[in-house]
C-alpha positions in Angstrom: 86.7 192.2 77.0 84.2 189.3 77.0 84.0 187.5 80.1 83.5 184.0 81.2 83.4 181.8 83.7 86.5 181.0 85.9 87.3 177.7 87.3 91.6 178.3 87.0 93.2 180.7 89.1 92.6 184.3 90.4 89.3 185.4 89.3 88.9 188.8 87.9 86.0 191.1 87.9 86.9 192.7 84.4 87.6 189.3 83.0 85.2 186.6 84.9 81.8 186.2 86.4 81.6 186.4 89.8 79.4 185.9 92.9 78.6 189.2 94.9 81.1 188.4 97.7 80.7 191.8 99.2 79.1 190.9 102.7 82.0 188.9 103.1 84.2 190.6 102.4 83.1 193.4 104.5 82.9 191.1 107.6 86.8 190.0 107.1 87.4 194.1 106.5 86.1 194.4 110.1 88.4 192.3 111.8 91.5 193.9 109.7 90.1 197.7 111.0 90.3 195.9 114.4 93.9 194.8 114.1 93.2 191.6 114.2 95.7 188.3 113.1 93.7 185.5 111.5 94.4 182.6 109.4 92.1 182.0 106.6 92.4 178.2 105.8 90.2 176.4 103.7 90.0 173.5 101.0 91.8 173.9 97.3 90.2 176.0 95.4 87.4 177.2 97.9 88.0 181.4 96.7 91.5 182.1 99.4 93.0 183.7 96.5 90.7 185.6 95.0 89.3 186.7 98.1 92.8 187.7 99.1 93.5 189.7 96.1 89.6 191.9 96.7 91.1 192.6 100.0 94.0 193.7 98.6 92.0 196.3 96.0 90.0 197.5 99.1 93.0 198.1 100.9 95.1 199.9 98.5 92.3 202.1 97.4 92.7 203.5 100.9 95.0 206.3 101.6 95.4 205.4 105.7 96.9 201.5 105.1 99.6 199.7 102.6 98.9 196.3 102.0 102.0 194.3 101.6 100.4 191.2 99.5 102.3 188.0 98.9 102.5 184.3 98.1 104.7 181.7 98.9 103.6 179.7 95.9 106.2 178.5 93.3 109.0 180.0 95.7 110.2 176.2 96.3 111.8 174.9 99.7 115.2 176.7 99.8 113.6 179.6 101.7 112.5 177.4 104.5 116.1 176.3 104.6 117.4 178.0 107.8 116.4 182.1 109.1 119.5 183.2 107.2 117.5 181.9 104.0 113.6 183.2 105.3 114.1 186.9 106.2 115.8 188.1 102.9 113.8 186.1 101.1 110.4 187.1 102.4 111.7 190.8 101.7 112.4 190.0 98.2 108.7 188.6 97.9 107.3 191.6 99.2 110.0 193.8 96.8 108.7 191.5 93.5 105.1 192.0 94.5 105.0 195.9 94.7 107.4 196.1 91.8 104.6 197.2 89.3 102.5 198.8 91.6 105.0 200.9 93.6 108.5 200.7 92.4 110.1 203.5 95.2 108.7 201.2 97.7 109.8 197.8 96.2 113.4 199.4 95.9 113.5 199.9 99.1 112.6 196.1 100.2 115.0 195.0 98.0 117.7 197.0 99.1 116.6 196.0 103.2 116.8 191.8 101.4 120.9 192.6 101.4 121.0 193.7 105.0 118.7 191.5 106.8 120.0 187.9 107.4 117.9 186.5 110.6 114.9 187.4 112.1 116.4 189.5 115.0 117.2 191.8 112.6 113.9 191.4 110.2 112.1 192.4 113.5 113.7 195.4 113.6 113.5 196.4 110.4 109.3 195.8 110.7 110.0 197.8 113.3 111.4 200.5 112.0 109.5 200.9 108.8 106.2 200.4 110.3 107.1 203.7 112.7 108.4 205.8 110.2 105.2 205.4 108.0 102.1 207.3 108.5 99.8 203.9 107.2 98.2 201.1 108.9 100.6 197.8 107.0 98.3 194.8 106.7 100.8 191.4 105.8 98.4 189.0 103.4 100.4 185.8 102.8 98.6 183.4 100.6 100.1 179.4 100.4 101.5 179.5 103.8 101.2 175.8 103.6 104.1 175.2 100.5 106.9 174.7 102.3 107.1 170.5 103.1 109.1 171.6 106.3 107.1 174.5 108.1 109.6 174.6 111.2 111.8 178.5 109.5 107.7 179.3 109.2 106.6 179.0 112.4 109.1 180.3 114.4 108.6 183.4 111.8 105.1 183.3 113.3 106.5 183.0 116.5 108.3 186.8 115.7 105.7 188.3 114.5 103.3 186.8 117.9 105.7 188.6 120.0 105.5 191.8 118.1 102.1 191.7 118.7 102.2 191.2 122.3 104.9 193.9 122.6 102.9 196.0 120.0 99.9 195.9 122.6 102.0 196.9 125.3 103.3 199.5 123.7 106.6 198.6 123.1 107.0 197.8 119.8 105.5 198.9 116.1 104.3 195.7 113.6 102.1 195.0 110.9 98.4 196.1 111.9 97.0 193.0 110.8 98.2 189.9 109.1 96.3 187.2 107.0 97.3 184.0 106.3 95.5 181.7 104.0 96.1 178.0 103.1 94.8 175.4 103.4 95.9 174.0 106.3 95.5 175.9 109.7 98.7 176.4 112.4 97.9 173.3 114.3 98.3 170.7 111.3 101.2 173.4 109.9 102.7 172.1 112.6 102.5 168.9 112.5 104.0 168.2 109.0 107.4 169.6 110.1 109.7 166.7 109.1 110.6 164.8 112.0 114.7 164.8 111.4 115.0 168.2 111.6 117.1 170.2 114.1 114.4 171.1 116.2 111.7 168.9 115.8 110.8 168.2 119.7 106.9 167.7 121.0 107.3 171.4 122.7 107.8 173.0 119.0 105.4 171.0 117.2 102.2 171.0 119.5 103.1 175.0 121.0 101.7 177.3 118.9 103.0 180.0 117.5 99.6 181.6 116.5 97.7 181.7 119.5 96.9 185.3 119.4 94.8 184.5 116.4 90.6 185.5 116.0 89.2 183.0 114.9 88.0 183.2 111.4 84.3 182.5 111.3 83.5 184.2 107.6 81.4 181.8 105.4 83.4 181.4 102.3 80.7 179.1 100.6 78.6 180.8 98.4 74.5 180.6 99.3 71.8 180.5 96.5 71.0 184.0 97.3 74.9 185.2 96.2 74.6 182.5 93.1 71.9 184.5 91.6 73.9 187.9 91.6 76.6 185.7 89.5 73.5 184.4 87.3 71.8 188.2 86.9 75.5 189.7 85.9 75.7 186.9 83.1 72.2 186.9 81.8 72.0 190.7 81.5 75.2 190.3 79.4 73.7 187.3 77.2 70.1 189.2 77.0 68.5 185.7 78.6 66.1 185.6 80.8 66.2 182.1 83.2 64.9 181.6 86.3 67.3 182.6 87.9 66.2 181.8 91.7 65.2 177.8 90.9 68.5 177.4 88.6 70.8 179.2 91.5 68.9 176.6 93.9 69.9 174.0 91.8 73.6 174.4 91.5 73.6 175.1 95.3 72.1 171.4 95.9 74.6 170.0 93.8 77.8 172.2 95.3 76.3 173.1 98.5 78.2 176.1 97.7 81.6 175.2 96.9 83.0 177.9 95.2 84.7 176.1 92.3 82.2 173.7 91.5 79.5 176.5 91.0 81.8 178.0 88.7 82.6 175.3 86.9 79.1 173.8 86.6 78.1 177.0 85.1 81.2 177.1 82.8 79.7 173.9 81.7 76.4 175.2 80.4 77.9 178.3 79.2 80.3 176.7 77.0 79.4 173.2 76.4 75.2 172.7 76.5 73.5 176.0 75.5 76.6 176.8 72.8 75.7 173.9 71.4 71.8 175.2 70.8 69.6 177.8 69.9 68.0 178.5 72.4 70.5 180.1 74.5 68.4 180.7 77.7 69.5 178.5 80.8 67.0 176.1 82.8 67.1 174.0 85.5 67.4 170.9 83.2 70.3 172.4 82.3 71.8 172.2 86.1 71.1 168.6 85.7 72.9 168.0 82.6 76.3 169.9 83.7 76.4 167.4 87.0 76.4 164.6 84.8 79.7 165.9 82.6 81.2 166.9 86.0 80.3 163.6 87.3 81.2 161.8 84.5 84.1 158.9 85.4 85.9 160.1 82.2 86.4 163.4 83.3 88.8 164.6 85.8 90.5 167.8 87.5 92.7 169.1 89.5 90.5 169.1 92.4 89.4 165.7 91.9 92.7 164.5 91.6 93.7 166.2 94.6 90.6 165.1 96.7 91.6 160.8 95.2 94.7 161.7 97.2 93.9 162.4 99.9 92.1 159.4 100.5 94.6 157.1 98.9 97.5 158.6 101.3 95.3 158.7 104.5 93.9 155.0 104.4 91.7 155.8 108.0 90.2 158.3 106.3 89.4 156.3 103.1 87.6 153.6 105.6 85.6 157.1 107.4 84.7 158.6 103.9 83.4 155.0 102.4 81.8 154.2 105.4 80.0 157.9 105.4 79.7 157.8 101.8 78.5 154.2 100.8 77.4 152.1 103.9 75.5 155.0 105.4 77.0 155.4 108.4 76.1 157.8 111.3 79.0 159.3 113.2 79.4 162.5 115.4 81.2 165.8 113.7 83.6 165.7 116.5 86.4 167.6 115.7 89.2 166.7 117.9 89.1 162.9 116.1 91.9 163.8 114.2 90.5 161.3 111.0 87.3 163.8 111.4 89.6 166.6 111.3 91.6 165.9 108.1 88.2 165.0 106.1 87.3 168.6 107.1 90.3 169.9 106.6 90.4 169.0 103.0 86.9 169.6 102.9 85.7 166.3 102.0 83.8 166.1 105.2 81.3 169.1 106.9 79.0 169.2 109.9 75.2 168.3 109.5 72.4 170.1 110.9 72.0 166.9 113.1 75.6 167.5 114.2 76.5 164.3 112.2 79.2 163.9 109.7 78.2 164.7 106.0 80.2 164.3 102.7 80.1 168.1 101.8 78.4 168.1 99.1 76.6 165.5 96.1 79.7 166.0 93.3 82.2 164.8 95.6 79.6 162.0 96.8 79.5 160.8 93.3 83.1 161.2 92.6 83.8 159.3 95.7 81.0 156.6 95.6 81.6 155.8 91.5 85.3 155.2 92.6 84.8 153.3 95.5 82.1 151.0 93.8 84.4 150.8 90.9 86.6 149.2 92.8 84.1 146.7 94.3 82.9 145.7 91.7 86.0 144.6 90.3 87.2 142.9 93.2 84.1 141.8 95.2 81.3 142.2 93.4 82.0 140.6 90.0 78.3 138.4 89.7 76.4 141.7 89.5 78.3 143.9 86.8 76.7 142.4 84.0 72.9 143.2 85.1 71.9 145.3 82.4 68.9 145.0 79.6 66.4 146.8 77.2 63.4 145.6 79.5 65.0 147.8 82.5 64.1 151.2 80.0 61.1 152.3 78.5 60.2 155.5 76.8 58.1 156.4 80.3 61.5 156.0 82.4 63.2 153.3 84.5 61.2 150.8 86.0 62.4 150.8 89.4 59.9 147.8 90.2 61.3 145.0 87.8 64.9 146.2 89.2 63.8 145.5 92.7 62.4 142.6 92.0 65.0 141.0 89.8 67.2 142.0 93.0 65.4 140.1 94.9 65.5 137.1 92.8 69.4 137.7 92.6 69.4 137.8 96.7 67.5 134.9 97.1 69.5 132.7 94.6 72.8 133.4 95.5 73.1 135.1 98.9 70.2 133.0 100.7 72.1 130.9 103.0 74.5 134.1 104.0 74.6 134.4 107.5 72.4 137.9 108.6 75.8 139.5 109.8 77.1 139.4 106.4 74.1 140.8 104.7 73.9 143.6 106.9 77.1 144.8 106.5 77.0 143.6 102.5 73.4 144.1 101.9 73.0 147.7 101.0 76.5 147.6 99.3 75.3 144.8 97.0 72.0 146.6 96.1 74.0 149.5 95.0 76.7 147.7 92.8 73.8 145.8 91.0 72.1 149.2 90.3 75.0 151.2 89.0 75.3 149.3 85.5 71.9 149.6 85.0 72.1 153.3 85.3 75.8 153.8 84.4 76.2 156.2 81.2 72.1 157.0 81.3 72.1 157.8 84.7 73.0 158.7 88.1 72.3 157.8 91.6 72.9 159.3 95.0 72.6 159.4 98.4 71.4 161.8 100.4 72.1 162.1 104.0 69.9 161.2 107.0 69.7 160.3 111.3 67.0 157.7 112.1 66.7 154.7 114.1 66.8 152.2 111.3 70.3 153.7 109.7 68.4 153.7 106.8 69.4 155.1 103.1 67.7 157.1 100.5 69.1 156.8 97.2 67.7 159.2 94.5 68.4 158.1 91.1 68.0 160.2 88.1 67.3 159.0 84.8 66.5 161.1 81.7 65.4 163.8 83.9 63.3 162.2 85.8 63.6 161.5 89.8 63.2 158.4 91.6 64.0 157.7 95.4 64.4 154.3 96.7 65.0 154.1 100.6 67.0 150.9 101.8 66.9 150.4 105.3 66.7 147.4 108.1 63.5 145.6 109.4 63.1 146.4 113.1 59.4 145.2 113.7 56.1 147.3 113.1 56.6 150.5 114.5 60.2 151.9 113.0 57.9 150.7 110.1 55.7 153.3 110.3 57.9 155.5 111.0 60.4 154.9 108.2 57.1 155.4 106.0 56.2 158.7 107.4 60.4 159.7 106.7 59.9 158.5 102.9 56.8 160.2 102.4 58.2 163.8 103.6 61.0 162.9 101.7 59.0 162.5 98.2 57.2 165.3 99.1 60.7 167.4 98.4 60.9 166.4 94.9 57.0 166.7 94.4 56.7 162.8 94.1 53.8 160.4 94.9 55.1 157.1 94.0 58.9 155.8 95.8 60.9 152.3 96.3 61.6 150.7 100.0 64.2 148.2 99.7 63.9 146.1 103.3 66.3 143.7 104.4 64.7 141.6 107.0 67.0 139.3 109.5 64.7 137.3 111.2 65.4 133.3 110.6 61.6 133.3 109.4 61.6 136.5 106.8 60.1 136.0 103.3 60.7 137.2 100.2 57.9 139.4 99.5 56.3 142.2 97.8 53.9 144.8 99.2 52.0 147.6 97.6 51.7 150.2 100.3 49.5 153.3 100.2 50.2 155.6 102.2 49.1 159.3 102.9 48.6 160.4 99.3 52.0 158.1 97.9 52.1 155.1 96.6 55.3 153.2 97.9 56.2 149.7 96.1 58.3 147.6 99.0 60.2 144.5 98.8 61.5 142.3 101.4 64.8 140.2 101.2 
């Protein structure tokens, strides 16, 4: 069968591409050997499933443990209706799952679905079948977070915690380990019980049910390193040889490792750039050209969709993410701030190495930023959508200079007299809506994230492969000065550069609008003030 790459569903090793996942899944094998309960929750389509399902093959391969795996997917709410609903329904999952795989045994569950009706009675049946088989049981139940009322759930939880306990003690016999995987954890399970319910007190929402729970510290992201066993499976199949190392680098800076995003960038190149050539071998150049389609504000997803949601329903968390995402803004990763915790949650938002939060990685900054801008230029920004010309582009690339400088010229006719509150908080944003027509549909521009003392902004903007990075940041007198210098020289050296862009907007009552060719080190740095 040829294979491909996956970015719906389960992926299969037969049938798809796939990262090397082993070391992980060898890490999340140690804690089931251990008997441990653990809830695997992280963002849509981040690899739950398909890392459930290798778990599964390991286990059943094994003679010592059954592996009872389910998912509460398309099963609707009726289940969650009352415990008389739950227990024989969650046997009847368990009796569907095994049907093709072990008929005698799914029989069975489906014949125990007729008997049970609460969970008094599911306990002891657990109890009973887990003491009368000679096999470590492992529970994996994948979408525990379908249900829109998760009360019949985590009192189910609650059962199973106190077989645990009891199991411990040695009074009791239950499941050797159970994995749950969702995307939300217990705590914010518990929170989206509907507040009319029967039992909806503070006690049952904030108590949890799951406290006996390791926490779950395996990496699900992929690094470069585990990119490239994807890229040496599919090249050896193809008869290419690409650099593999500096392309897997690539799609990690773009994905920071997100599972589905490396898959789908390289479903990109597979089937829509080097199809269309003959020369079939991949390249960095290539990496570039798949962001841009995934970028693209014509195209959209499922995760895309689901990730415009979430900020459209959650409006603090819109302000956090635009605030993150387009003014610049510093703020702590803490994550008891419960806005902090939903960003992460739906893995919009991670932890920086400074400890700061970050957007997690550069396609959801673009997503994010071209939709927010969009907006702003509509309704805020309407003088500086029409900035576009021929004398912008040149068969050499974009020159960066004549855009400063007609910015400039822009700033100084029509914002001028703007007090220096507003053009702090407006300043940066302005900049950036006048660039993105002047790049839109050639183009792209991002971000990238930093910690200084002049909240300052690097914007890299790419343009017919070529890199250039202007840094926008605040006059603070002679020293930050330098200092900001030394930053934007480091940072060109990243992207082997000698010539970058400093954007300064200057407060004081006096400023003027000038232009300054600074050399510095072995770069040559083109500044403007406004």
């Amino acid at each position: 069968m040829k294979r491909k790459f996956n970015d719906t569903g389960l992926c299969v090793p037969r049938r798809h591409y796939m990262v090397d996942t082993s070391a992980k899944i060898e890490q999340i094998i140690r804690l089931i050997k251990e008997g441990e309960y653990f809830t695997i929750n992280r963002p849509r389509q981040f690899g739950k499933t398909t890392t459930l399902e290798l778990l599964n093959n390991w286990l059943s391969l094994r003679e010592d443990y059954l592996p009872l795996s389910i998912s509460f997917e398309g099963t609707g709410d009726a289940p969650f209706e009352s415990e008389q609903a739950f227990c024989p329904a969650f046997l009847r999952i368990i009796a569907h799952t095994l049907r093709f795989v072990s008929p005698e045994i799914s029989d069975y569950f489906a014949q125990a679905s007729r008997q049970v009706r609460n969970f008094e009675e599911l306990s002891q049946f657990i109890s009973q079948y887990v003491s009368e088989l000679n096999r470590q049981v492992v529970l994996l139940v994948d979408e525990v977070d379908k249900s829109s009322d998760n009360r019949i759930f985590l009192l189910f939880l609650g059962m199973l915690r106190n077989k645990y306990l009891l199991r411990d003690m040695g009074r009791d016999y239950t499941f050797h380990s159970v994995i749950l995987a969702g995307v939300h954890d217990i705590k914010t399970l518990r929170t989206k019980i509907r507040p009319d319910s029967e039992k909806s007190s503070s006690e049952e929402r904030f108590n949890s049910p799951w406290n006996i729970a390791v926490d779950f510290k395996v990496d699900l992201s992929f690094t470069a390193y585990e990119i490239e066993s994807m890229l040496r499976d599919y090249a050896r199949d193809k008869d290419i040889r690409p650099d593999i190392p500096a392309i897997a680098e690539q799609l990690y800076y773009y994905t920071s490792g997100y599972p589905w995003l490396v898959s789908k960038l390289c479903k990109f190149i597979d089937e829509d750039i080097v199809s269309q050539r003959e020369e079939k071998n991949w390249s960095v150049v290539d990496v570039d050209a798949a962001f841009r389609m995934i970028a693209d504000e014509g195209y959209t997803t499922t995760l895309f969709d689901s990730l415009s949601k979430n900020l459209e329903n959650n409006p603090d968390l819109y302000d956090l993410i635009s605030r993150v995402a387009i003014n610049g803004e510093s703020f702590p990763f803490a994550i008891a701030d419960s806005v902090i915790s939903l960003g992460h949650l739906y893995g919009i938002i991670v932890r920086s190495e400074q400890g700061r939060c970050q957007i997690h990685n550069r396609i959801f900054e673009q997503r994010i930023y071209a939709r927010i801008m969009s907006g702003l230029l509509r309704a805020k920004y309407r003088e500086v959508n029409g900035f576009r010309g021929p004398e912008f582009y040149s068969p050499e690339g974009l020159d960066v200079r004549l855009i400063l400088l007609r910015f400039q010229a822009f700033m100084k006719e029509h914002y001028s007299d703007r007090d220096a509150r507003f053009l702090e908080r407006e300043g940066r944003l302005l900049f950036l809506a006048y660039l993105r027509p002047i790049i839109n549909g050639l183009g792209f521009d991002f971000k990238e994230p930093n910690v200084s003392h002049e909240r300052r902004m690097d914007i890299v903007v790419t343009w017919q492969n070529k890199r250039y990075v202007i840094e926008l940041k605040i006059w603070y007198g002679p020293k930050y000065h330098q200092e900001g210098l030394e930053q934007l020289s480091g940072y060109l050296d990243t992207y082997s550069l000698k010539e970058g862009y400093l954007l300064i907007y200057d407060f004081n009552k006096n400023k003027v609008y000038k232009q300054e060719e600074i050399l510095f080190e072995d770069k040559h740095i083109f500044a403007i003030w406004i």
